[in-house]
KENU-360530 format. One line per 8 residues: number of its first residue (from 1); their letters; for each residue z, y, x of C-alpha. Coordinates in pm, whole numbers, plus 32768, in hexadecimal, padded with zeros to 4 digits. Each point is the difference from the previous one (the first is absolute). Layout:
KENU-360530
NUM	A	Z:Y:X | ...
//
This chain:
KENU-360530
1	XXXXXXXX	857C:2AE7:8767 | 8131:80D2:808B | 7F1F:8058:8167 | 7ED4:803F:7EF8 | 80A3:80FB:7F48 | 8063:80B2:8135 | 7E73:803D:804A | 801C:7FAB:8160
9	XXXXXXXX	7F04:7EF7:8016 | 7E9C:802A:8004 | 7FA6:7EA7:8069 | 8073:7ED6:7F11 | 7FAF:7EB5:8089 | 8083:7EDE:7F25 | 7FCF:7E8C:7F8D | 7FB4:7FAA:7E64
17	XXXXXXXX	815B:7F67:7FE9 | 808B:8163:8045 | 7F2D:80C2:7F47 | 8040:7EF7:7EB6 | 819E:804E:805F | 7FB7:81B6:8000 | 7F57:7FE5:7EBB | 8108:7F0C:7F5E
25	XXXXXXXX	8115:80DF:8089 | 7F30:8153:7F91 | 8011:7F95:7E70 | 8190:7F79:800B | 8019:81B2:805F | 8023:8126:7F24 | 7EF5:80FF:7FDD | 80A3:80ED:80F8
33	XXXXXXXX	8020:7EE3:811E | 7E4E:7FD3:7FBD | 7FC8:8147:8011 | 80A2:8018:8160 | 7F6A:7EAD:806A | 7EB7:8023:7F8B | 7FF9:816D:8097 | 803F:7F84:8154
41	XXXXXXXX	7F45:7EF4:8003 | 7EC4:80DB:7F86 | 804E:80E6:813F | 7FB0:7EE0:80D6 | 7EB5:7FFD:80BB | 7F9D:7EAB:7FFB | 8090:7EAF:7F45 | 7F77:7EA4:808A
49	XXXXXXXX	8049:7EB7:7FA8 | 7FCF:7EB6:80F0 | 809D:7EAF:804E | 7FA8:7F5D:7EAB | 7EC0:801E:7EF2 | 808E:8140:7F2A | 8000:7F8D:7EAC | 7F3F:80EE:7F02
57	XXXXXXXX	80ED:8058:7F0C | 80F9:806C:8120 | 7EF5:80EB:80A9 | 7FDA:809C:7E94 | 815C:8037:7FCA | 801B:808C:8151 | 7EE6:80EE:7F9E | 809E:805D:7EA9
65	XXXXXXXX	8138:803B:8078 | 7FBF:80C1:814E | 7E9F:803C:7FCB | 7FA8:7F66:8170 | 7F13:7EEC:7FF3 | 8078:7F13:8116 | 7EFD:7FE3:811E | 7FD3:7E7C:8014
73	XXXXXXXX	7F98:7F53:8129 | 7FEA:7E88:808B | 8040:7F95:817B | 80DA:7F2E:80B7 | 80D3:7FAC:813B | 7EA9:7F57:80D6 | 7F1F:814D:7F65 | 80D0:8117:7FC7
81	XXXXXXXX	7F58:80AF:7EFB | 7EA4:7F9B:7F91 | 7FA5:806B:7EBE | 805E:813F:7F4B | 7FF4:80F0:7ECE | 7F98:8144:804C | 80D7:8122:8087 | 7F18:80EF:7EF4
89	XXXXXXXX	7F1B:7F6E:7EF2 | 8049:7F04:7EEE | 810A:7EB3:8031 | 7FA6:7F20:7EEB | 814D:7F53:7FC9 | 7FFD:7E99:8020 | 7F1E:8044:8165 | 8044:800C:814B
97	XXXXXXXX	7EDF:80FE:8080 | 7F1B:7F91:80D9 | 7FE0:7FCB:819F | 80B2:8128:80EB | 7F10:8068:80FD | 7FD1:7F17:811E | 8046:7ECA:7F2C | 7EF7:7F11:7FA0
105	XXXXXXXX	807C:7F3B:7ED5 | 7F59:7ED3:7F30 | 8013:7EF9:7F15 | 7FB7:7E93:8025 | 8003:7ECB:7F26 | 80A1:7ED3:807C | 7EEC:7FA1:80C5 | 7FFE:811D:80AC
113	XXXXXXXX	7EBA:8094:7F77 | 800D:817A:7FA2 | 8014:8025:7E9D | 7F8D:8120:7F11 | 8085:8121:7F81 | 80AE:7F9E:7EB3 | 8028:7ED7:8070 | 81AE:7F83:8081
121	XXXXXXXX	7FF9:7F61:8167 | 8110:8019:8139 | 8019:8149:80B7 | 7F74:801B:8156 | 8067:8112:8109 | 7F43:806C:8115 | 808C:8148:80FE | 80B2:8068:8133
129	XXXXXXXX	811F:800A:7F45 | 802B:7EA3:7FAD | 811E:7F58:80D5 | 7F66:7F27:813B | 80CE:7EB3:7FC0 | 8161:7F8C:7FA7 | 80C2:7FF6:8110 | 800C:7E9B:80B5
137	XXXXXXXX	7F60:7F51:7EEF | 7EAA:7FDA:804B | 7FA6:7F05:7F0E | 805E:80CA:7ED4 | 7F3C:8129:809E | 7EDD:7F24:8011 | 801B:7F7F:7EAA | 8020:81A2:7F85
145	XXXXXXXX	7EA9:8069:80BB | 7E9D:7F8F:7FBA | 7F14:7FC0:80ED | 7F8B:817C:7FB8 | 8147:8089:8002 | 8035:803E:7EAB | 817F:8001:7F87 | 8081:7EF9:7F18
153	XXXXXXXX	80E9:80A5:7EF6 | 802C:7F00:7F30 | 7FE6:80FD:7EC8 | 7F0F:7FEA:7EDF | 7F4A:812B:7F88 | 7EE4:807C:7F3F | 7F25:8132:801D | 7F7C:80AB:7EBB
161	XXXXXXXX	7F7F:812D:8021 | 8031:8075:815D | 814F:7FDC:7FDC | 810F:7EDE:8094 | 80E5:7F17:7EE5 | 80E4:7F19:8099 | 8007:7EC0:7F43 | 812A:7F79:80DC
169	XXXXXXXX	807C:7F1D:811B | 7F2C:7EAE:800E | 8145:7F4D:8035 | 80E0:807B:7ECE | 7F11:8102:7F58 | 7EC2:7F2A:7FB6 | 8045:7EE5:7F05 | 7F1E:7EDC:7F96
177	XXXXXXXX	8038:7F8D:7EB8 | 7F12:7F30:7F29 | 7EF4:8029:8101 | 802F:8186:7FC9 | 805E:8104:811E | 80F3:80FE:7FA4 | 80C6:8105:8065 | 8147:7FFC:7FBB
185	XXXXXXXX	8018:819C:8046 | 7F0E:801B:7EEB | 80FE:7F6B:7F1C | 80FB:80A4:8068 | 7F89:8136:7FB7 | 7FD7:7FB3:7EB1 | 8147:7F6F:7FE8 | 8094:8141:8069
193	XXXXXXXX	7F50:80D5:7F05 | 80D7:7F87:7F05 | 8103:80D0:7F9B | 8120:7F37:8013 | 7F9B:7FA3:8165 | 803F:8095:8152 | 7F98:7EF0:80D4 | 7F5C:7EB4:8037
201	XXXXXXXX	7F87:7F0E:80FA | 7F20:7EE5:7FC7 | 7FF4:7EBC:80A6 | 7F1E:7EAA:7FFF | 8119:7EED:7FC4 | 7F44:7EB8:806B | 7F89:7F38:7ED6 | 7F43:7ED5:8003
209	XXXXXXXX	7F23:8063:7ECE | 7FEB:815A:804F | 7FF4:7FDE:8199 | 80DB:8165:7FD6 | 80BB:8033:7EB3 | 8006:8199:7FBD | 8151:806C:800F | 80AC:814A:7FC0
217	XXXXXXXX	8174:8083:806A | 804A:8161:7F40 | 810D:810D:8049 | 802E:80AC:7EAE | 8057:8165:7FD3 | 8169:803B:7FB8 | 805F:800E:7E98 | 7EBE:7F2C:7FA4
225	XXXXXXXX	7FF1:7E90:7F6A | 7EA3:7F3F:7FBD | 7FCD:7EA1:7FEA | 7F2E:7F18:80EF | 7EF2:7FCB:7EF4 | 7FD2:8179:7FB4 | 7FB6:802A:817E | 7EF2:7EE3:8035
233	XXXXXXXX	7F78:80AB:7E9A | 7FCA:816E:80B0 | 7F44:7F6B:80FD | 7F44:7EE8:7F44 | 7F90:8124:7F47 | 7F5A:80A6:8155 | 7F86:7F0C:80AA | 7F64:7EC9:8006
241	XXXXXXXX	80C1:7EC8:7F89 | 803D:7F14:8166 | 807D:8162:809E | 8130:8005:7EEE | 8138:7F8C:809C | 8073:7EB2:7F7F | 8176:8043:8058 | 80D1:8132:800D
249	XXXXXXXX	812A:8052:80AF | 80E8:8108:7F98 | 80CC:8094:8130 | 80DD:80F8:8038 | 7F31:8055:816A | 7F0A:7F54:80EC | 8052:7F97:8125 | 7F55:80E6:8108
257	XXXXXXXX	8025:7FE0:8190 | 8080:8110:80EA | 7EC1:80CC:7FBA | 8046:8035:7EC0 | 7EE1:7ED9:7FB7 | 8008:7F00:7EEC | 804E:7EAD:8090 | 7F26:7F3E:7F5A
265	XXXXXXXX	806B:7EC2:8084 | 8147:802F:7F7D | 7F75:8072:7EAD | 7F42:7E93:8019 | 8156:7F46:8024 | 8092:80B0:7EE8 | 7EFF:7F48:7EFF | 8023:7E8D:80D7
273	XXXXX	8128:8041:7FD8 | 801C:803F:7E7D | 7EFE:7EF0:7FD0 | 8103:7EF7:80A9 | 8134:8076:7F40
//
């Protein structure tokens, strides 16, 4: 916030997890401290956040407080960038744009058959800048390719309306519960919404019944106290009833990687762990 102030960037570049920290920090300050924050901060060009899905309500508190809505995008190490809101024109939060020129992107069902718009599948990239192999492993390079060259991702999105929503990683993102698909982003964002939250990450816990039991670690805002049940009530409220979480974890932070990433296999040990104690 200090650099911000000083007005001497005009390209911010940032993942959620930092943005989330700025706007905590921005409200434990005194009016004066805002003013010379949020000044600087409006001076800047360009804000963009990457690395991680950006969760709604902290693009909207970015906006309100800087008046900057982040420019969200979606790409990775084998792609660079692939898809992309727009430099000018509208970035519908919760979306990740479309394809940058010279990238062919799609979505396919499990069985590898296109599927249509509105409908979720796995993201496909196609374009000279996709990476050529990993290096010395040529059976993992195989395995990333199809036969047209299409790029695996290994993400889940859907399109509605033109525009790109990532649904999540198939590994840790995408849970099956009940016979249901769900995203567990989706859920977070709801979780988040609630006003004694500031963050959340869901996980599938195996279950026998449930083949992944929905299950929710919160960060709560400092100062605030709720109870488990009055968080699975907000969001039994908003959305359907196998997409509430049927445990919640209260933590004081998540456990995030070197990126600045939830680790969401470490969030998963946290509950097999509180199930065996």
């Amino acid at each position: 916030w200090e650099r911000l102030a000083r007005c001497e960037a005009t390209l911010y570049m940032a993942v959620p997890t930092v943005y989330r920290r700025l706007i905590d920090q921005w409200y434990l300050m005194n009016p004066e401290a805002r003013e010379a924050w949020g000044q600087g901060a409006r001076a800047c060009r360009l804000m963009i956040s990457g690395s991680a899905a950006l969760p709604v309500p902290t693009l909207e508190s970015w906006e309100k407080i800087t008046g900057h809505r982040l420019l969200e995008r979606y790409g990775m190490t084998e792609i660079g960038m692939g898809l992309s809101n727009p430099l000018e024109g509208e970035r519908r939060p919760g979306f990740v744009g479309g394809p940058l020129p010279g990238v062919e992107a799609r979505l396919v069902s499990e069985s590898g058959i296109e599927v249509p718009e509105g409908s979720a599948g796995t993201i496909q990239i196609r374009g000279p800048g996709v990476f050529k192999e990993y290096w010395r492993r040529p059976q993992e390079t195989a395995e990333a390719f199809t036969s047209e060259g299409w790029f695996r991702t290994g993400d889940q999105a859907v399109v509605e309306d033109g525009a790109w929503r990532i649904l999540g990683r198939n590994s840790v993102d995408i849970l099956k519960t009940g016979g249901e698909k769900i995203s567990a982003l989706e859920i977070e964002d709801i979780m988040r919404s609630h006003p004694a939250v500031t963050d959340c990450a869901v996980v599938g816990v195996p279950d026998p019944e449930w083949g992944d039991r929905v299950c929710a670690a919160v960060v709560l805002r400092t100062g605030e106290v709720t109870s488990r049940e009055a968080l699975r009530n907000f969001v039994k409220d908003r959305l359907a009833p196998y997409k509430v979480p049927k445990d919640v974890l209260v933590l004081s932070e998540l456990p995030r990687n070197a990126m600045g990433k939830v680790n969401k296999p470490a969030v998963l040990e946290l509950f097999s762990a509180e199930n065996t104690e």
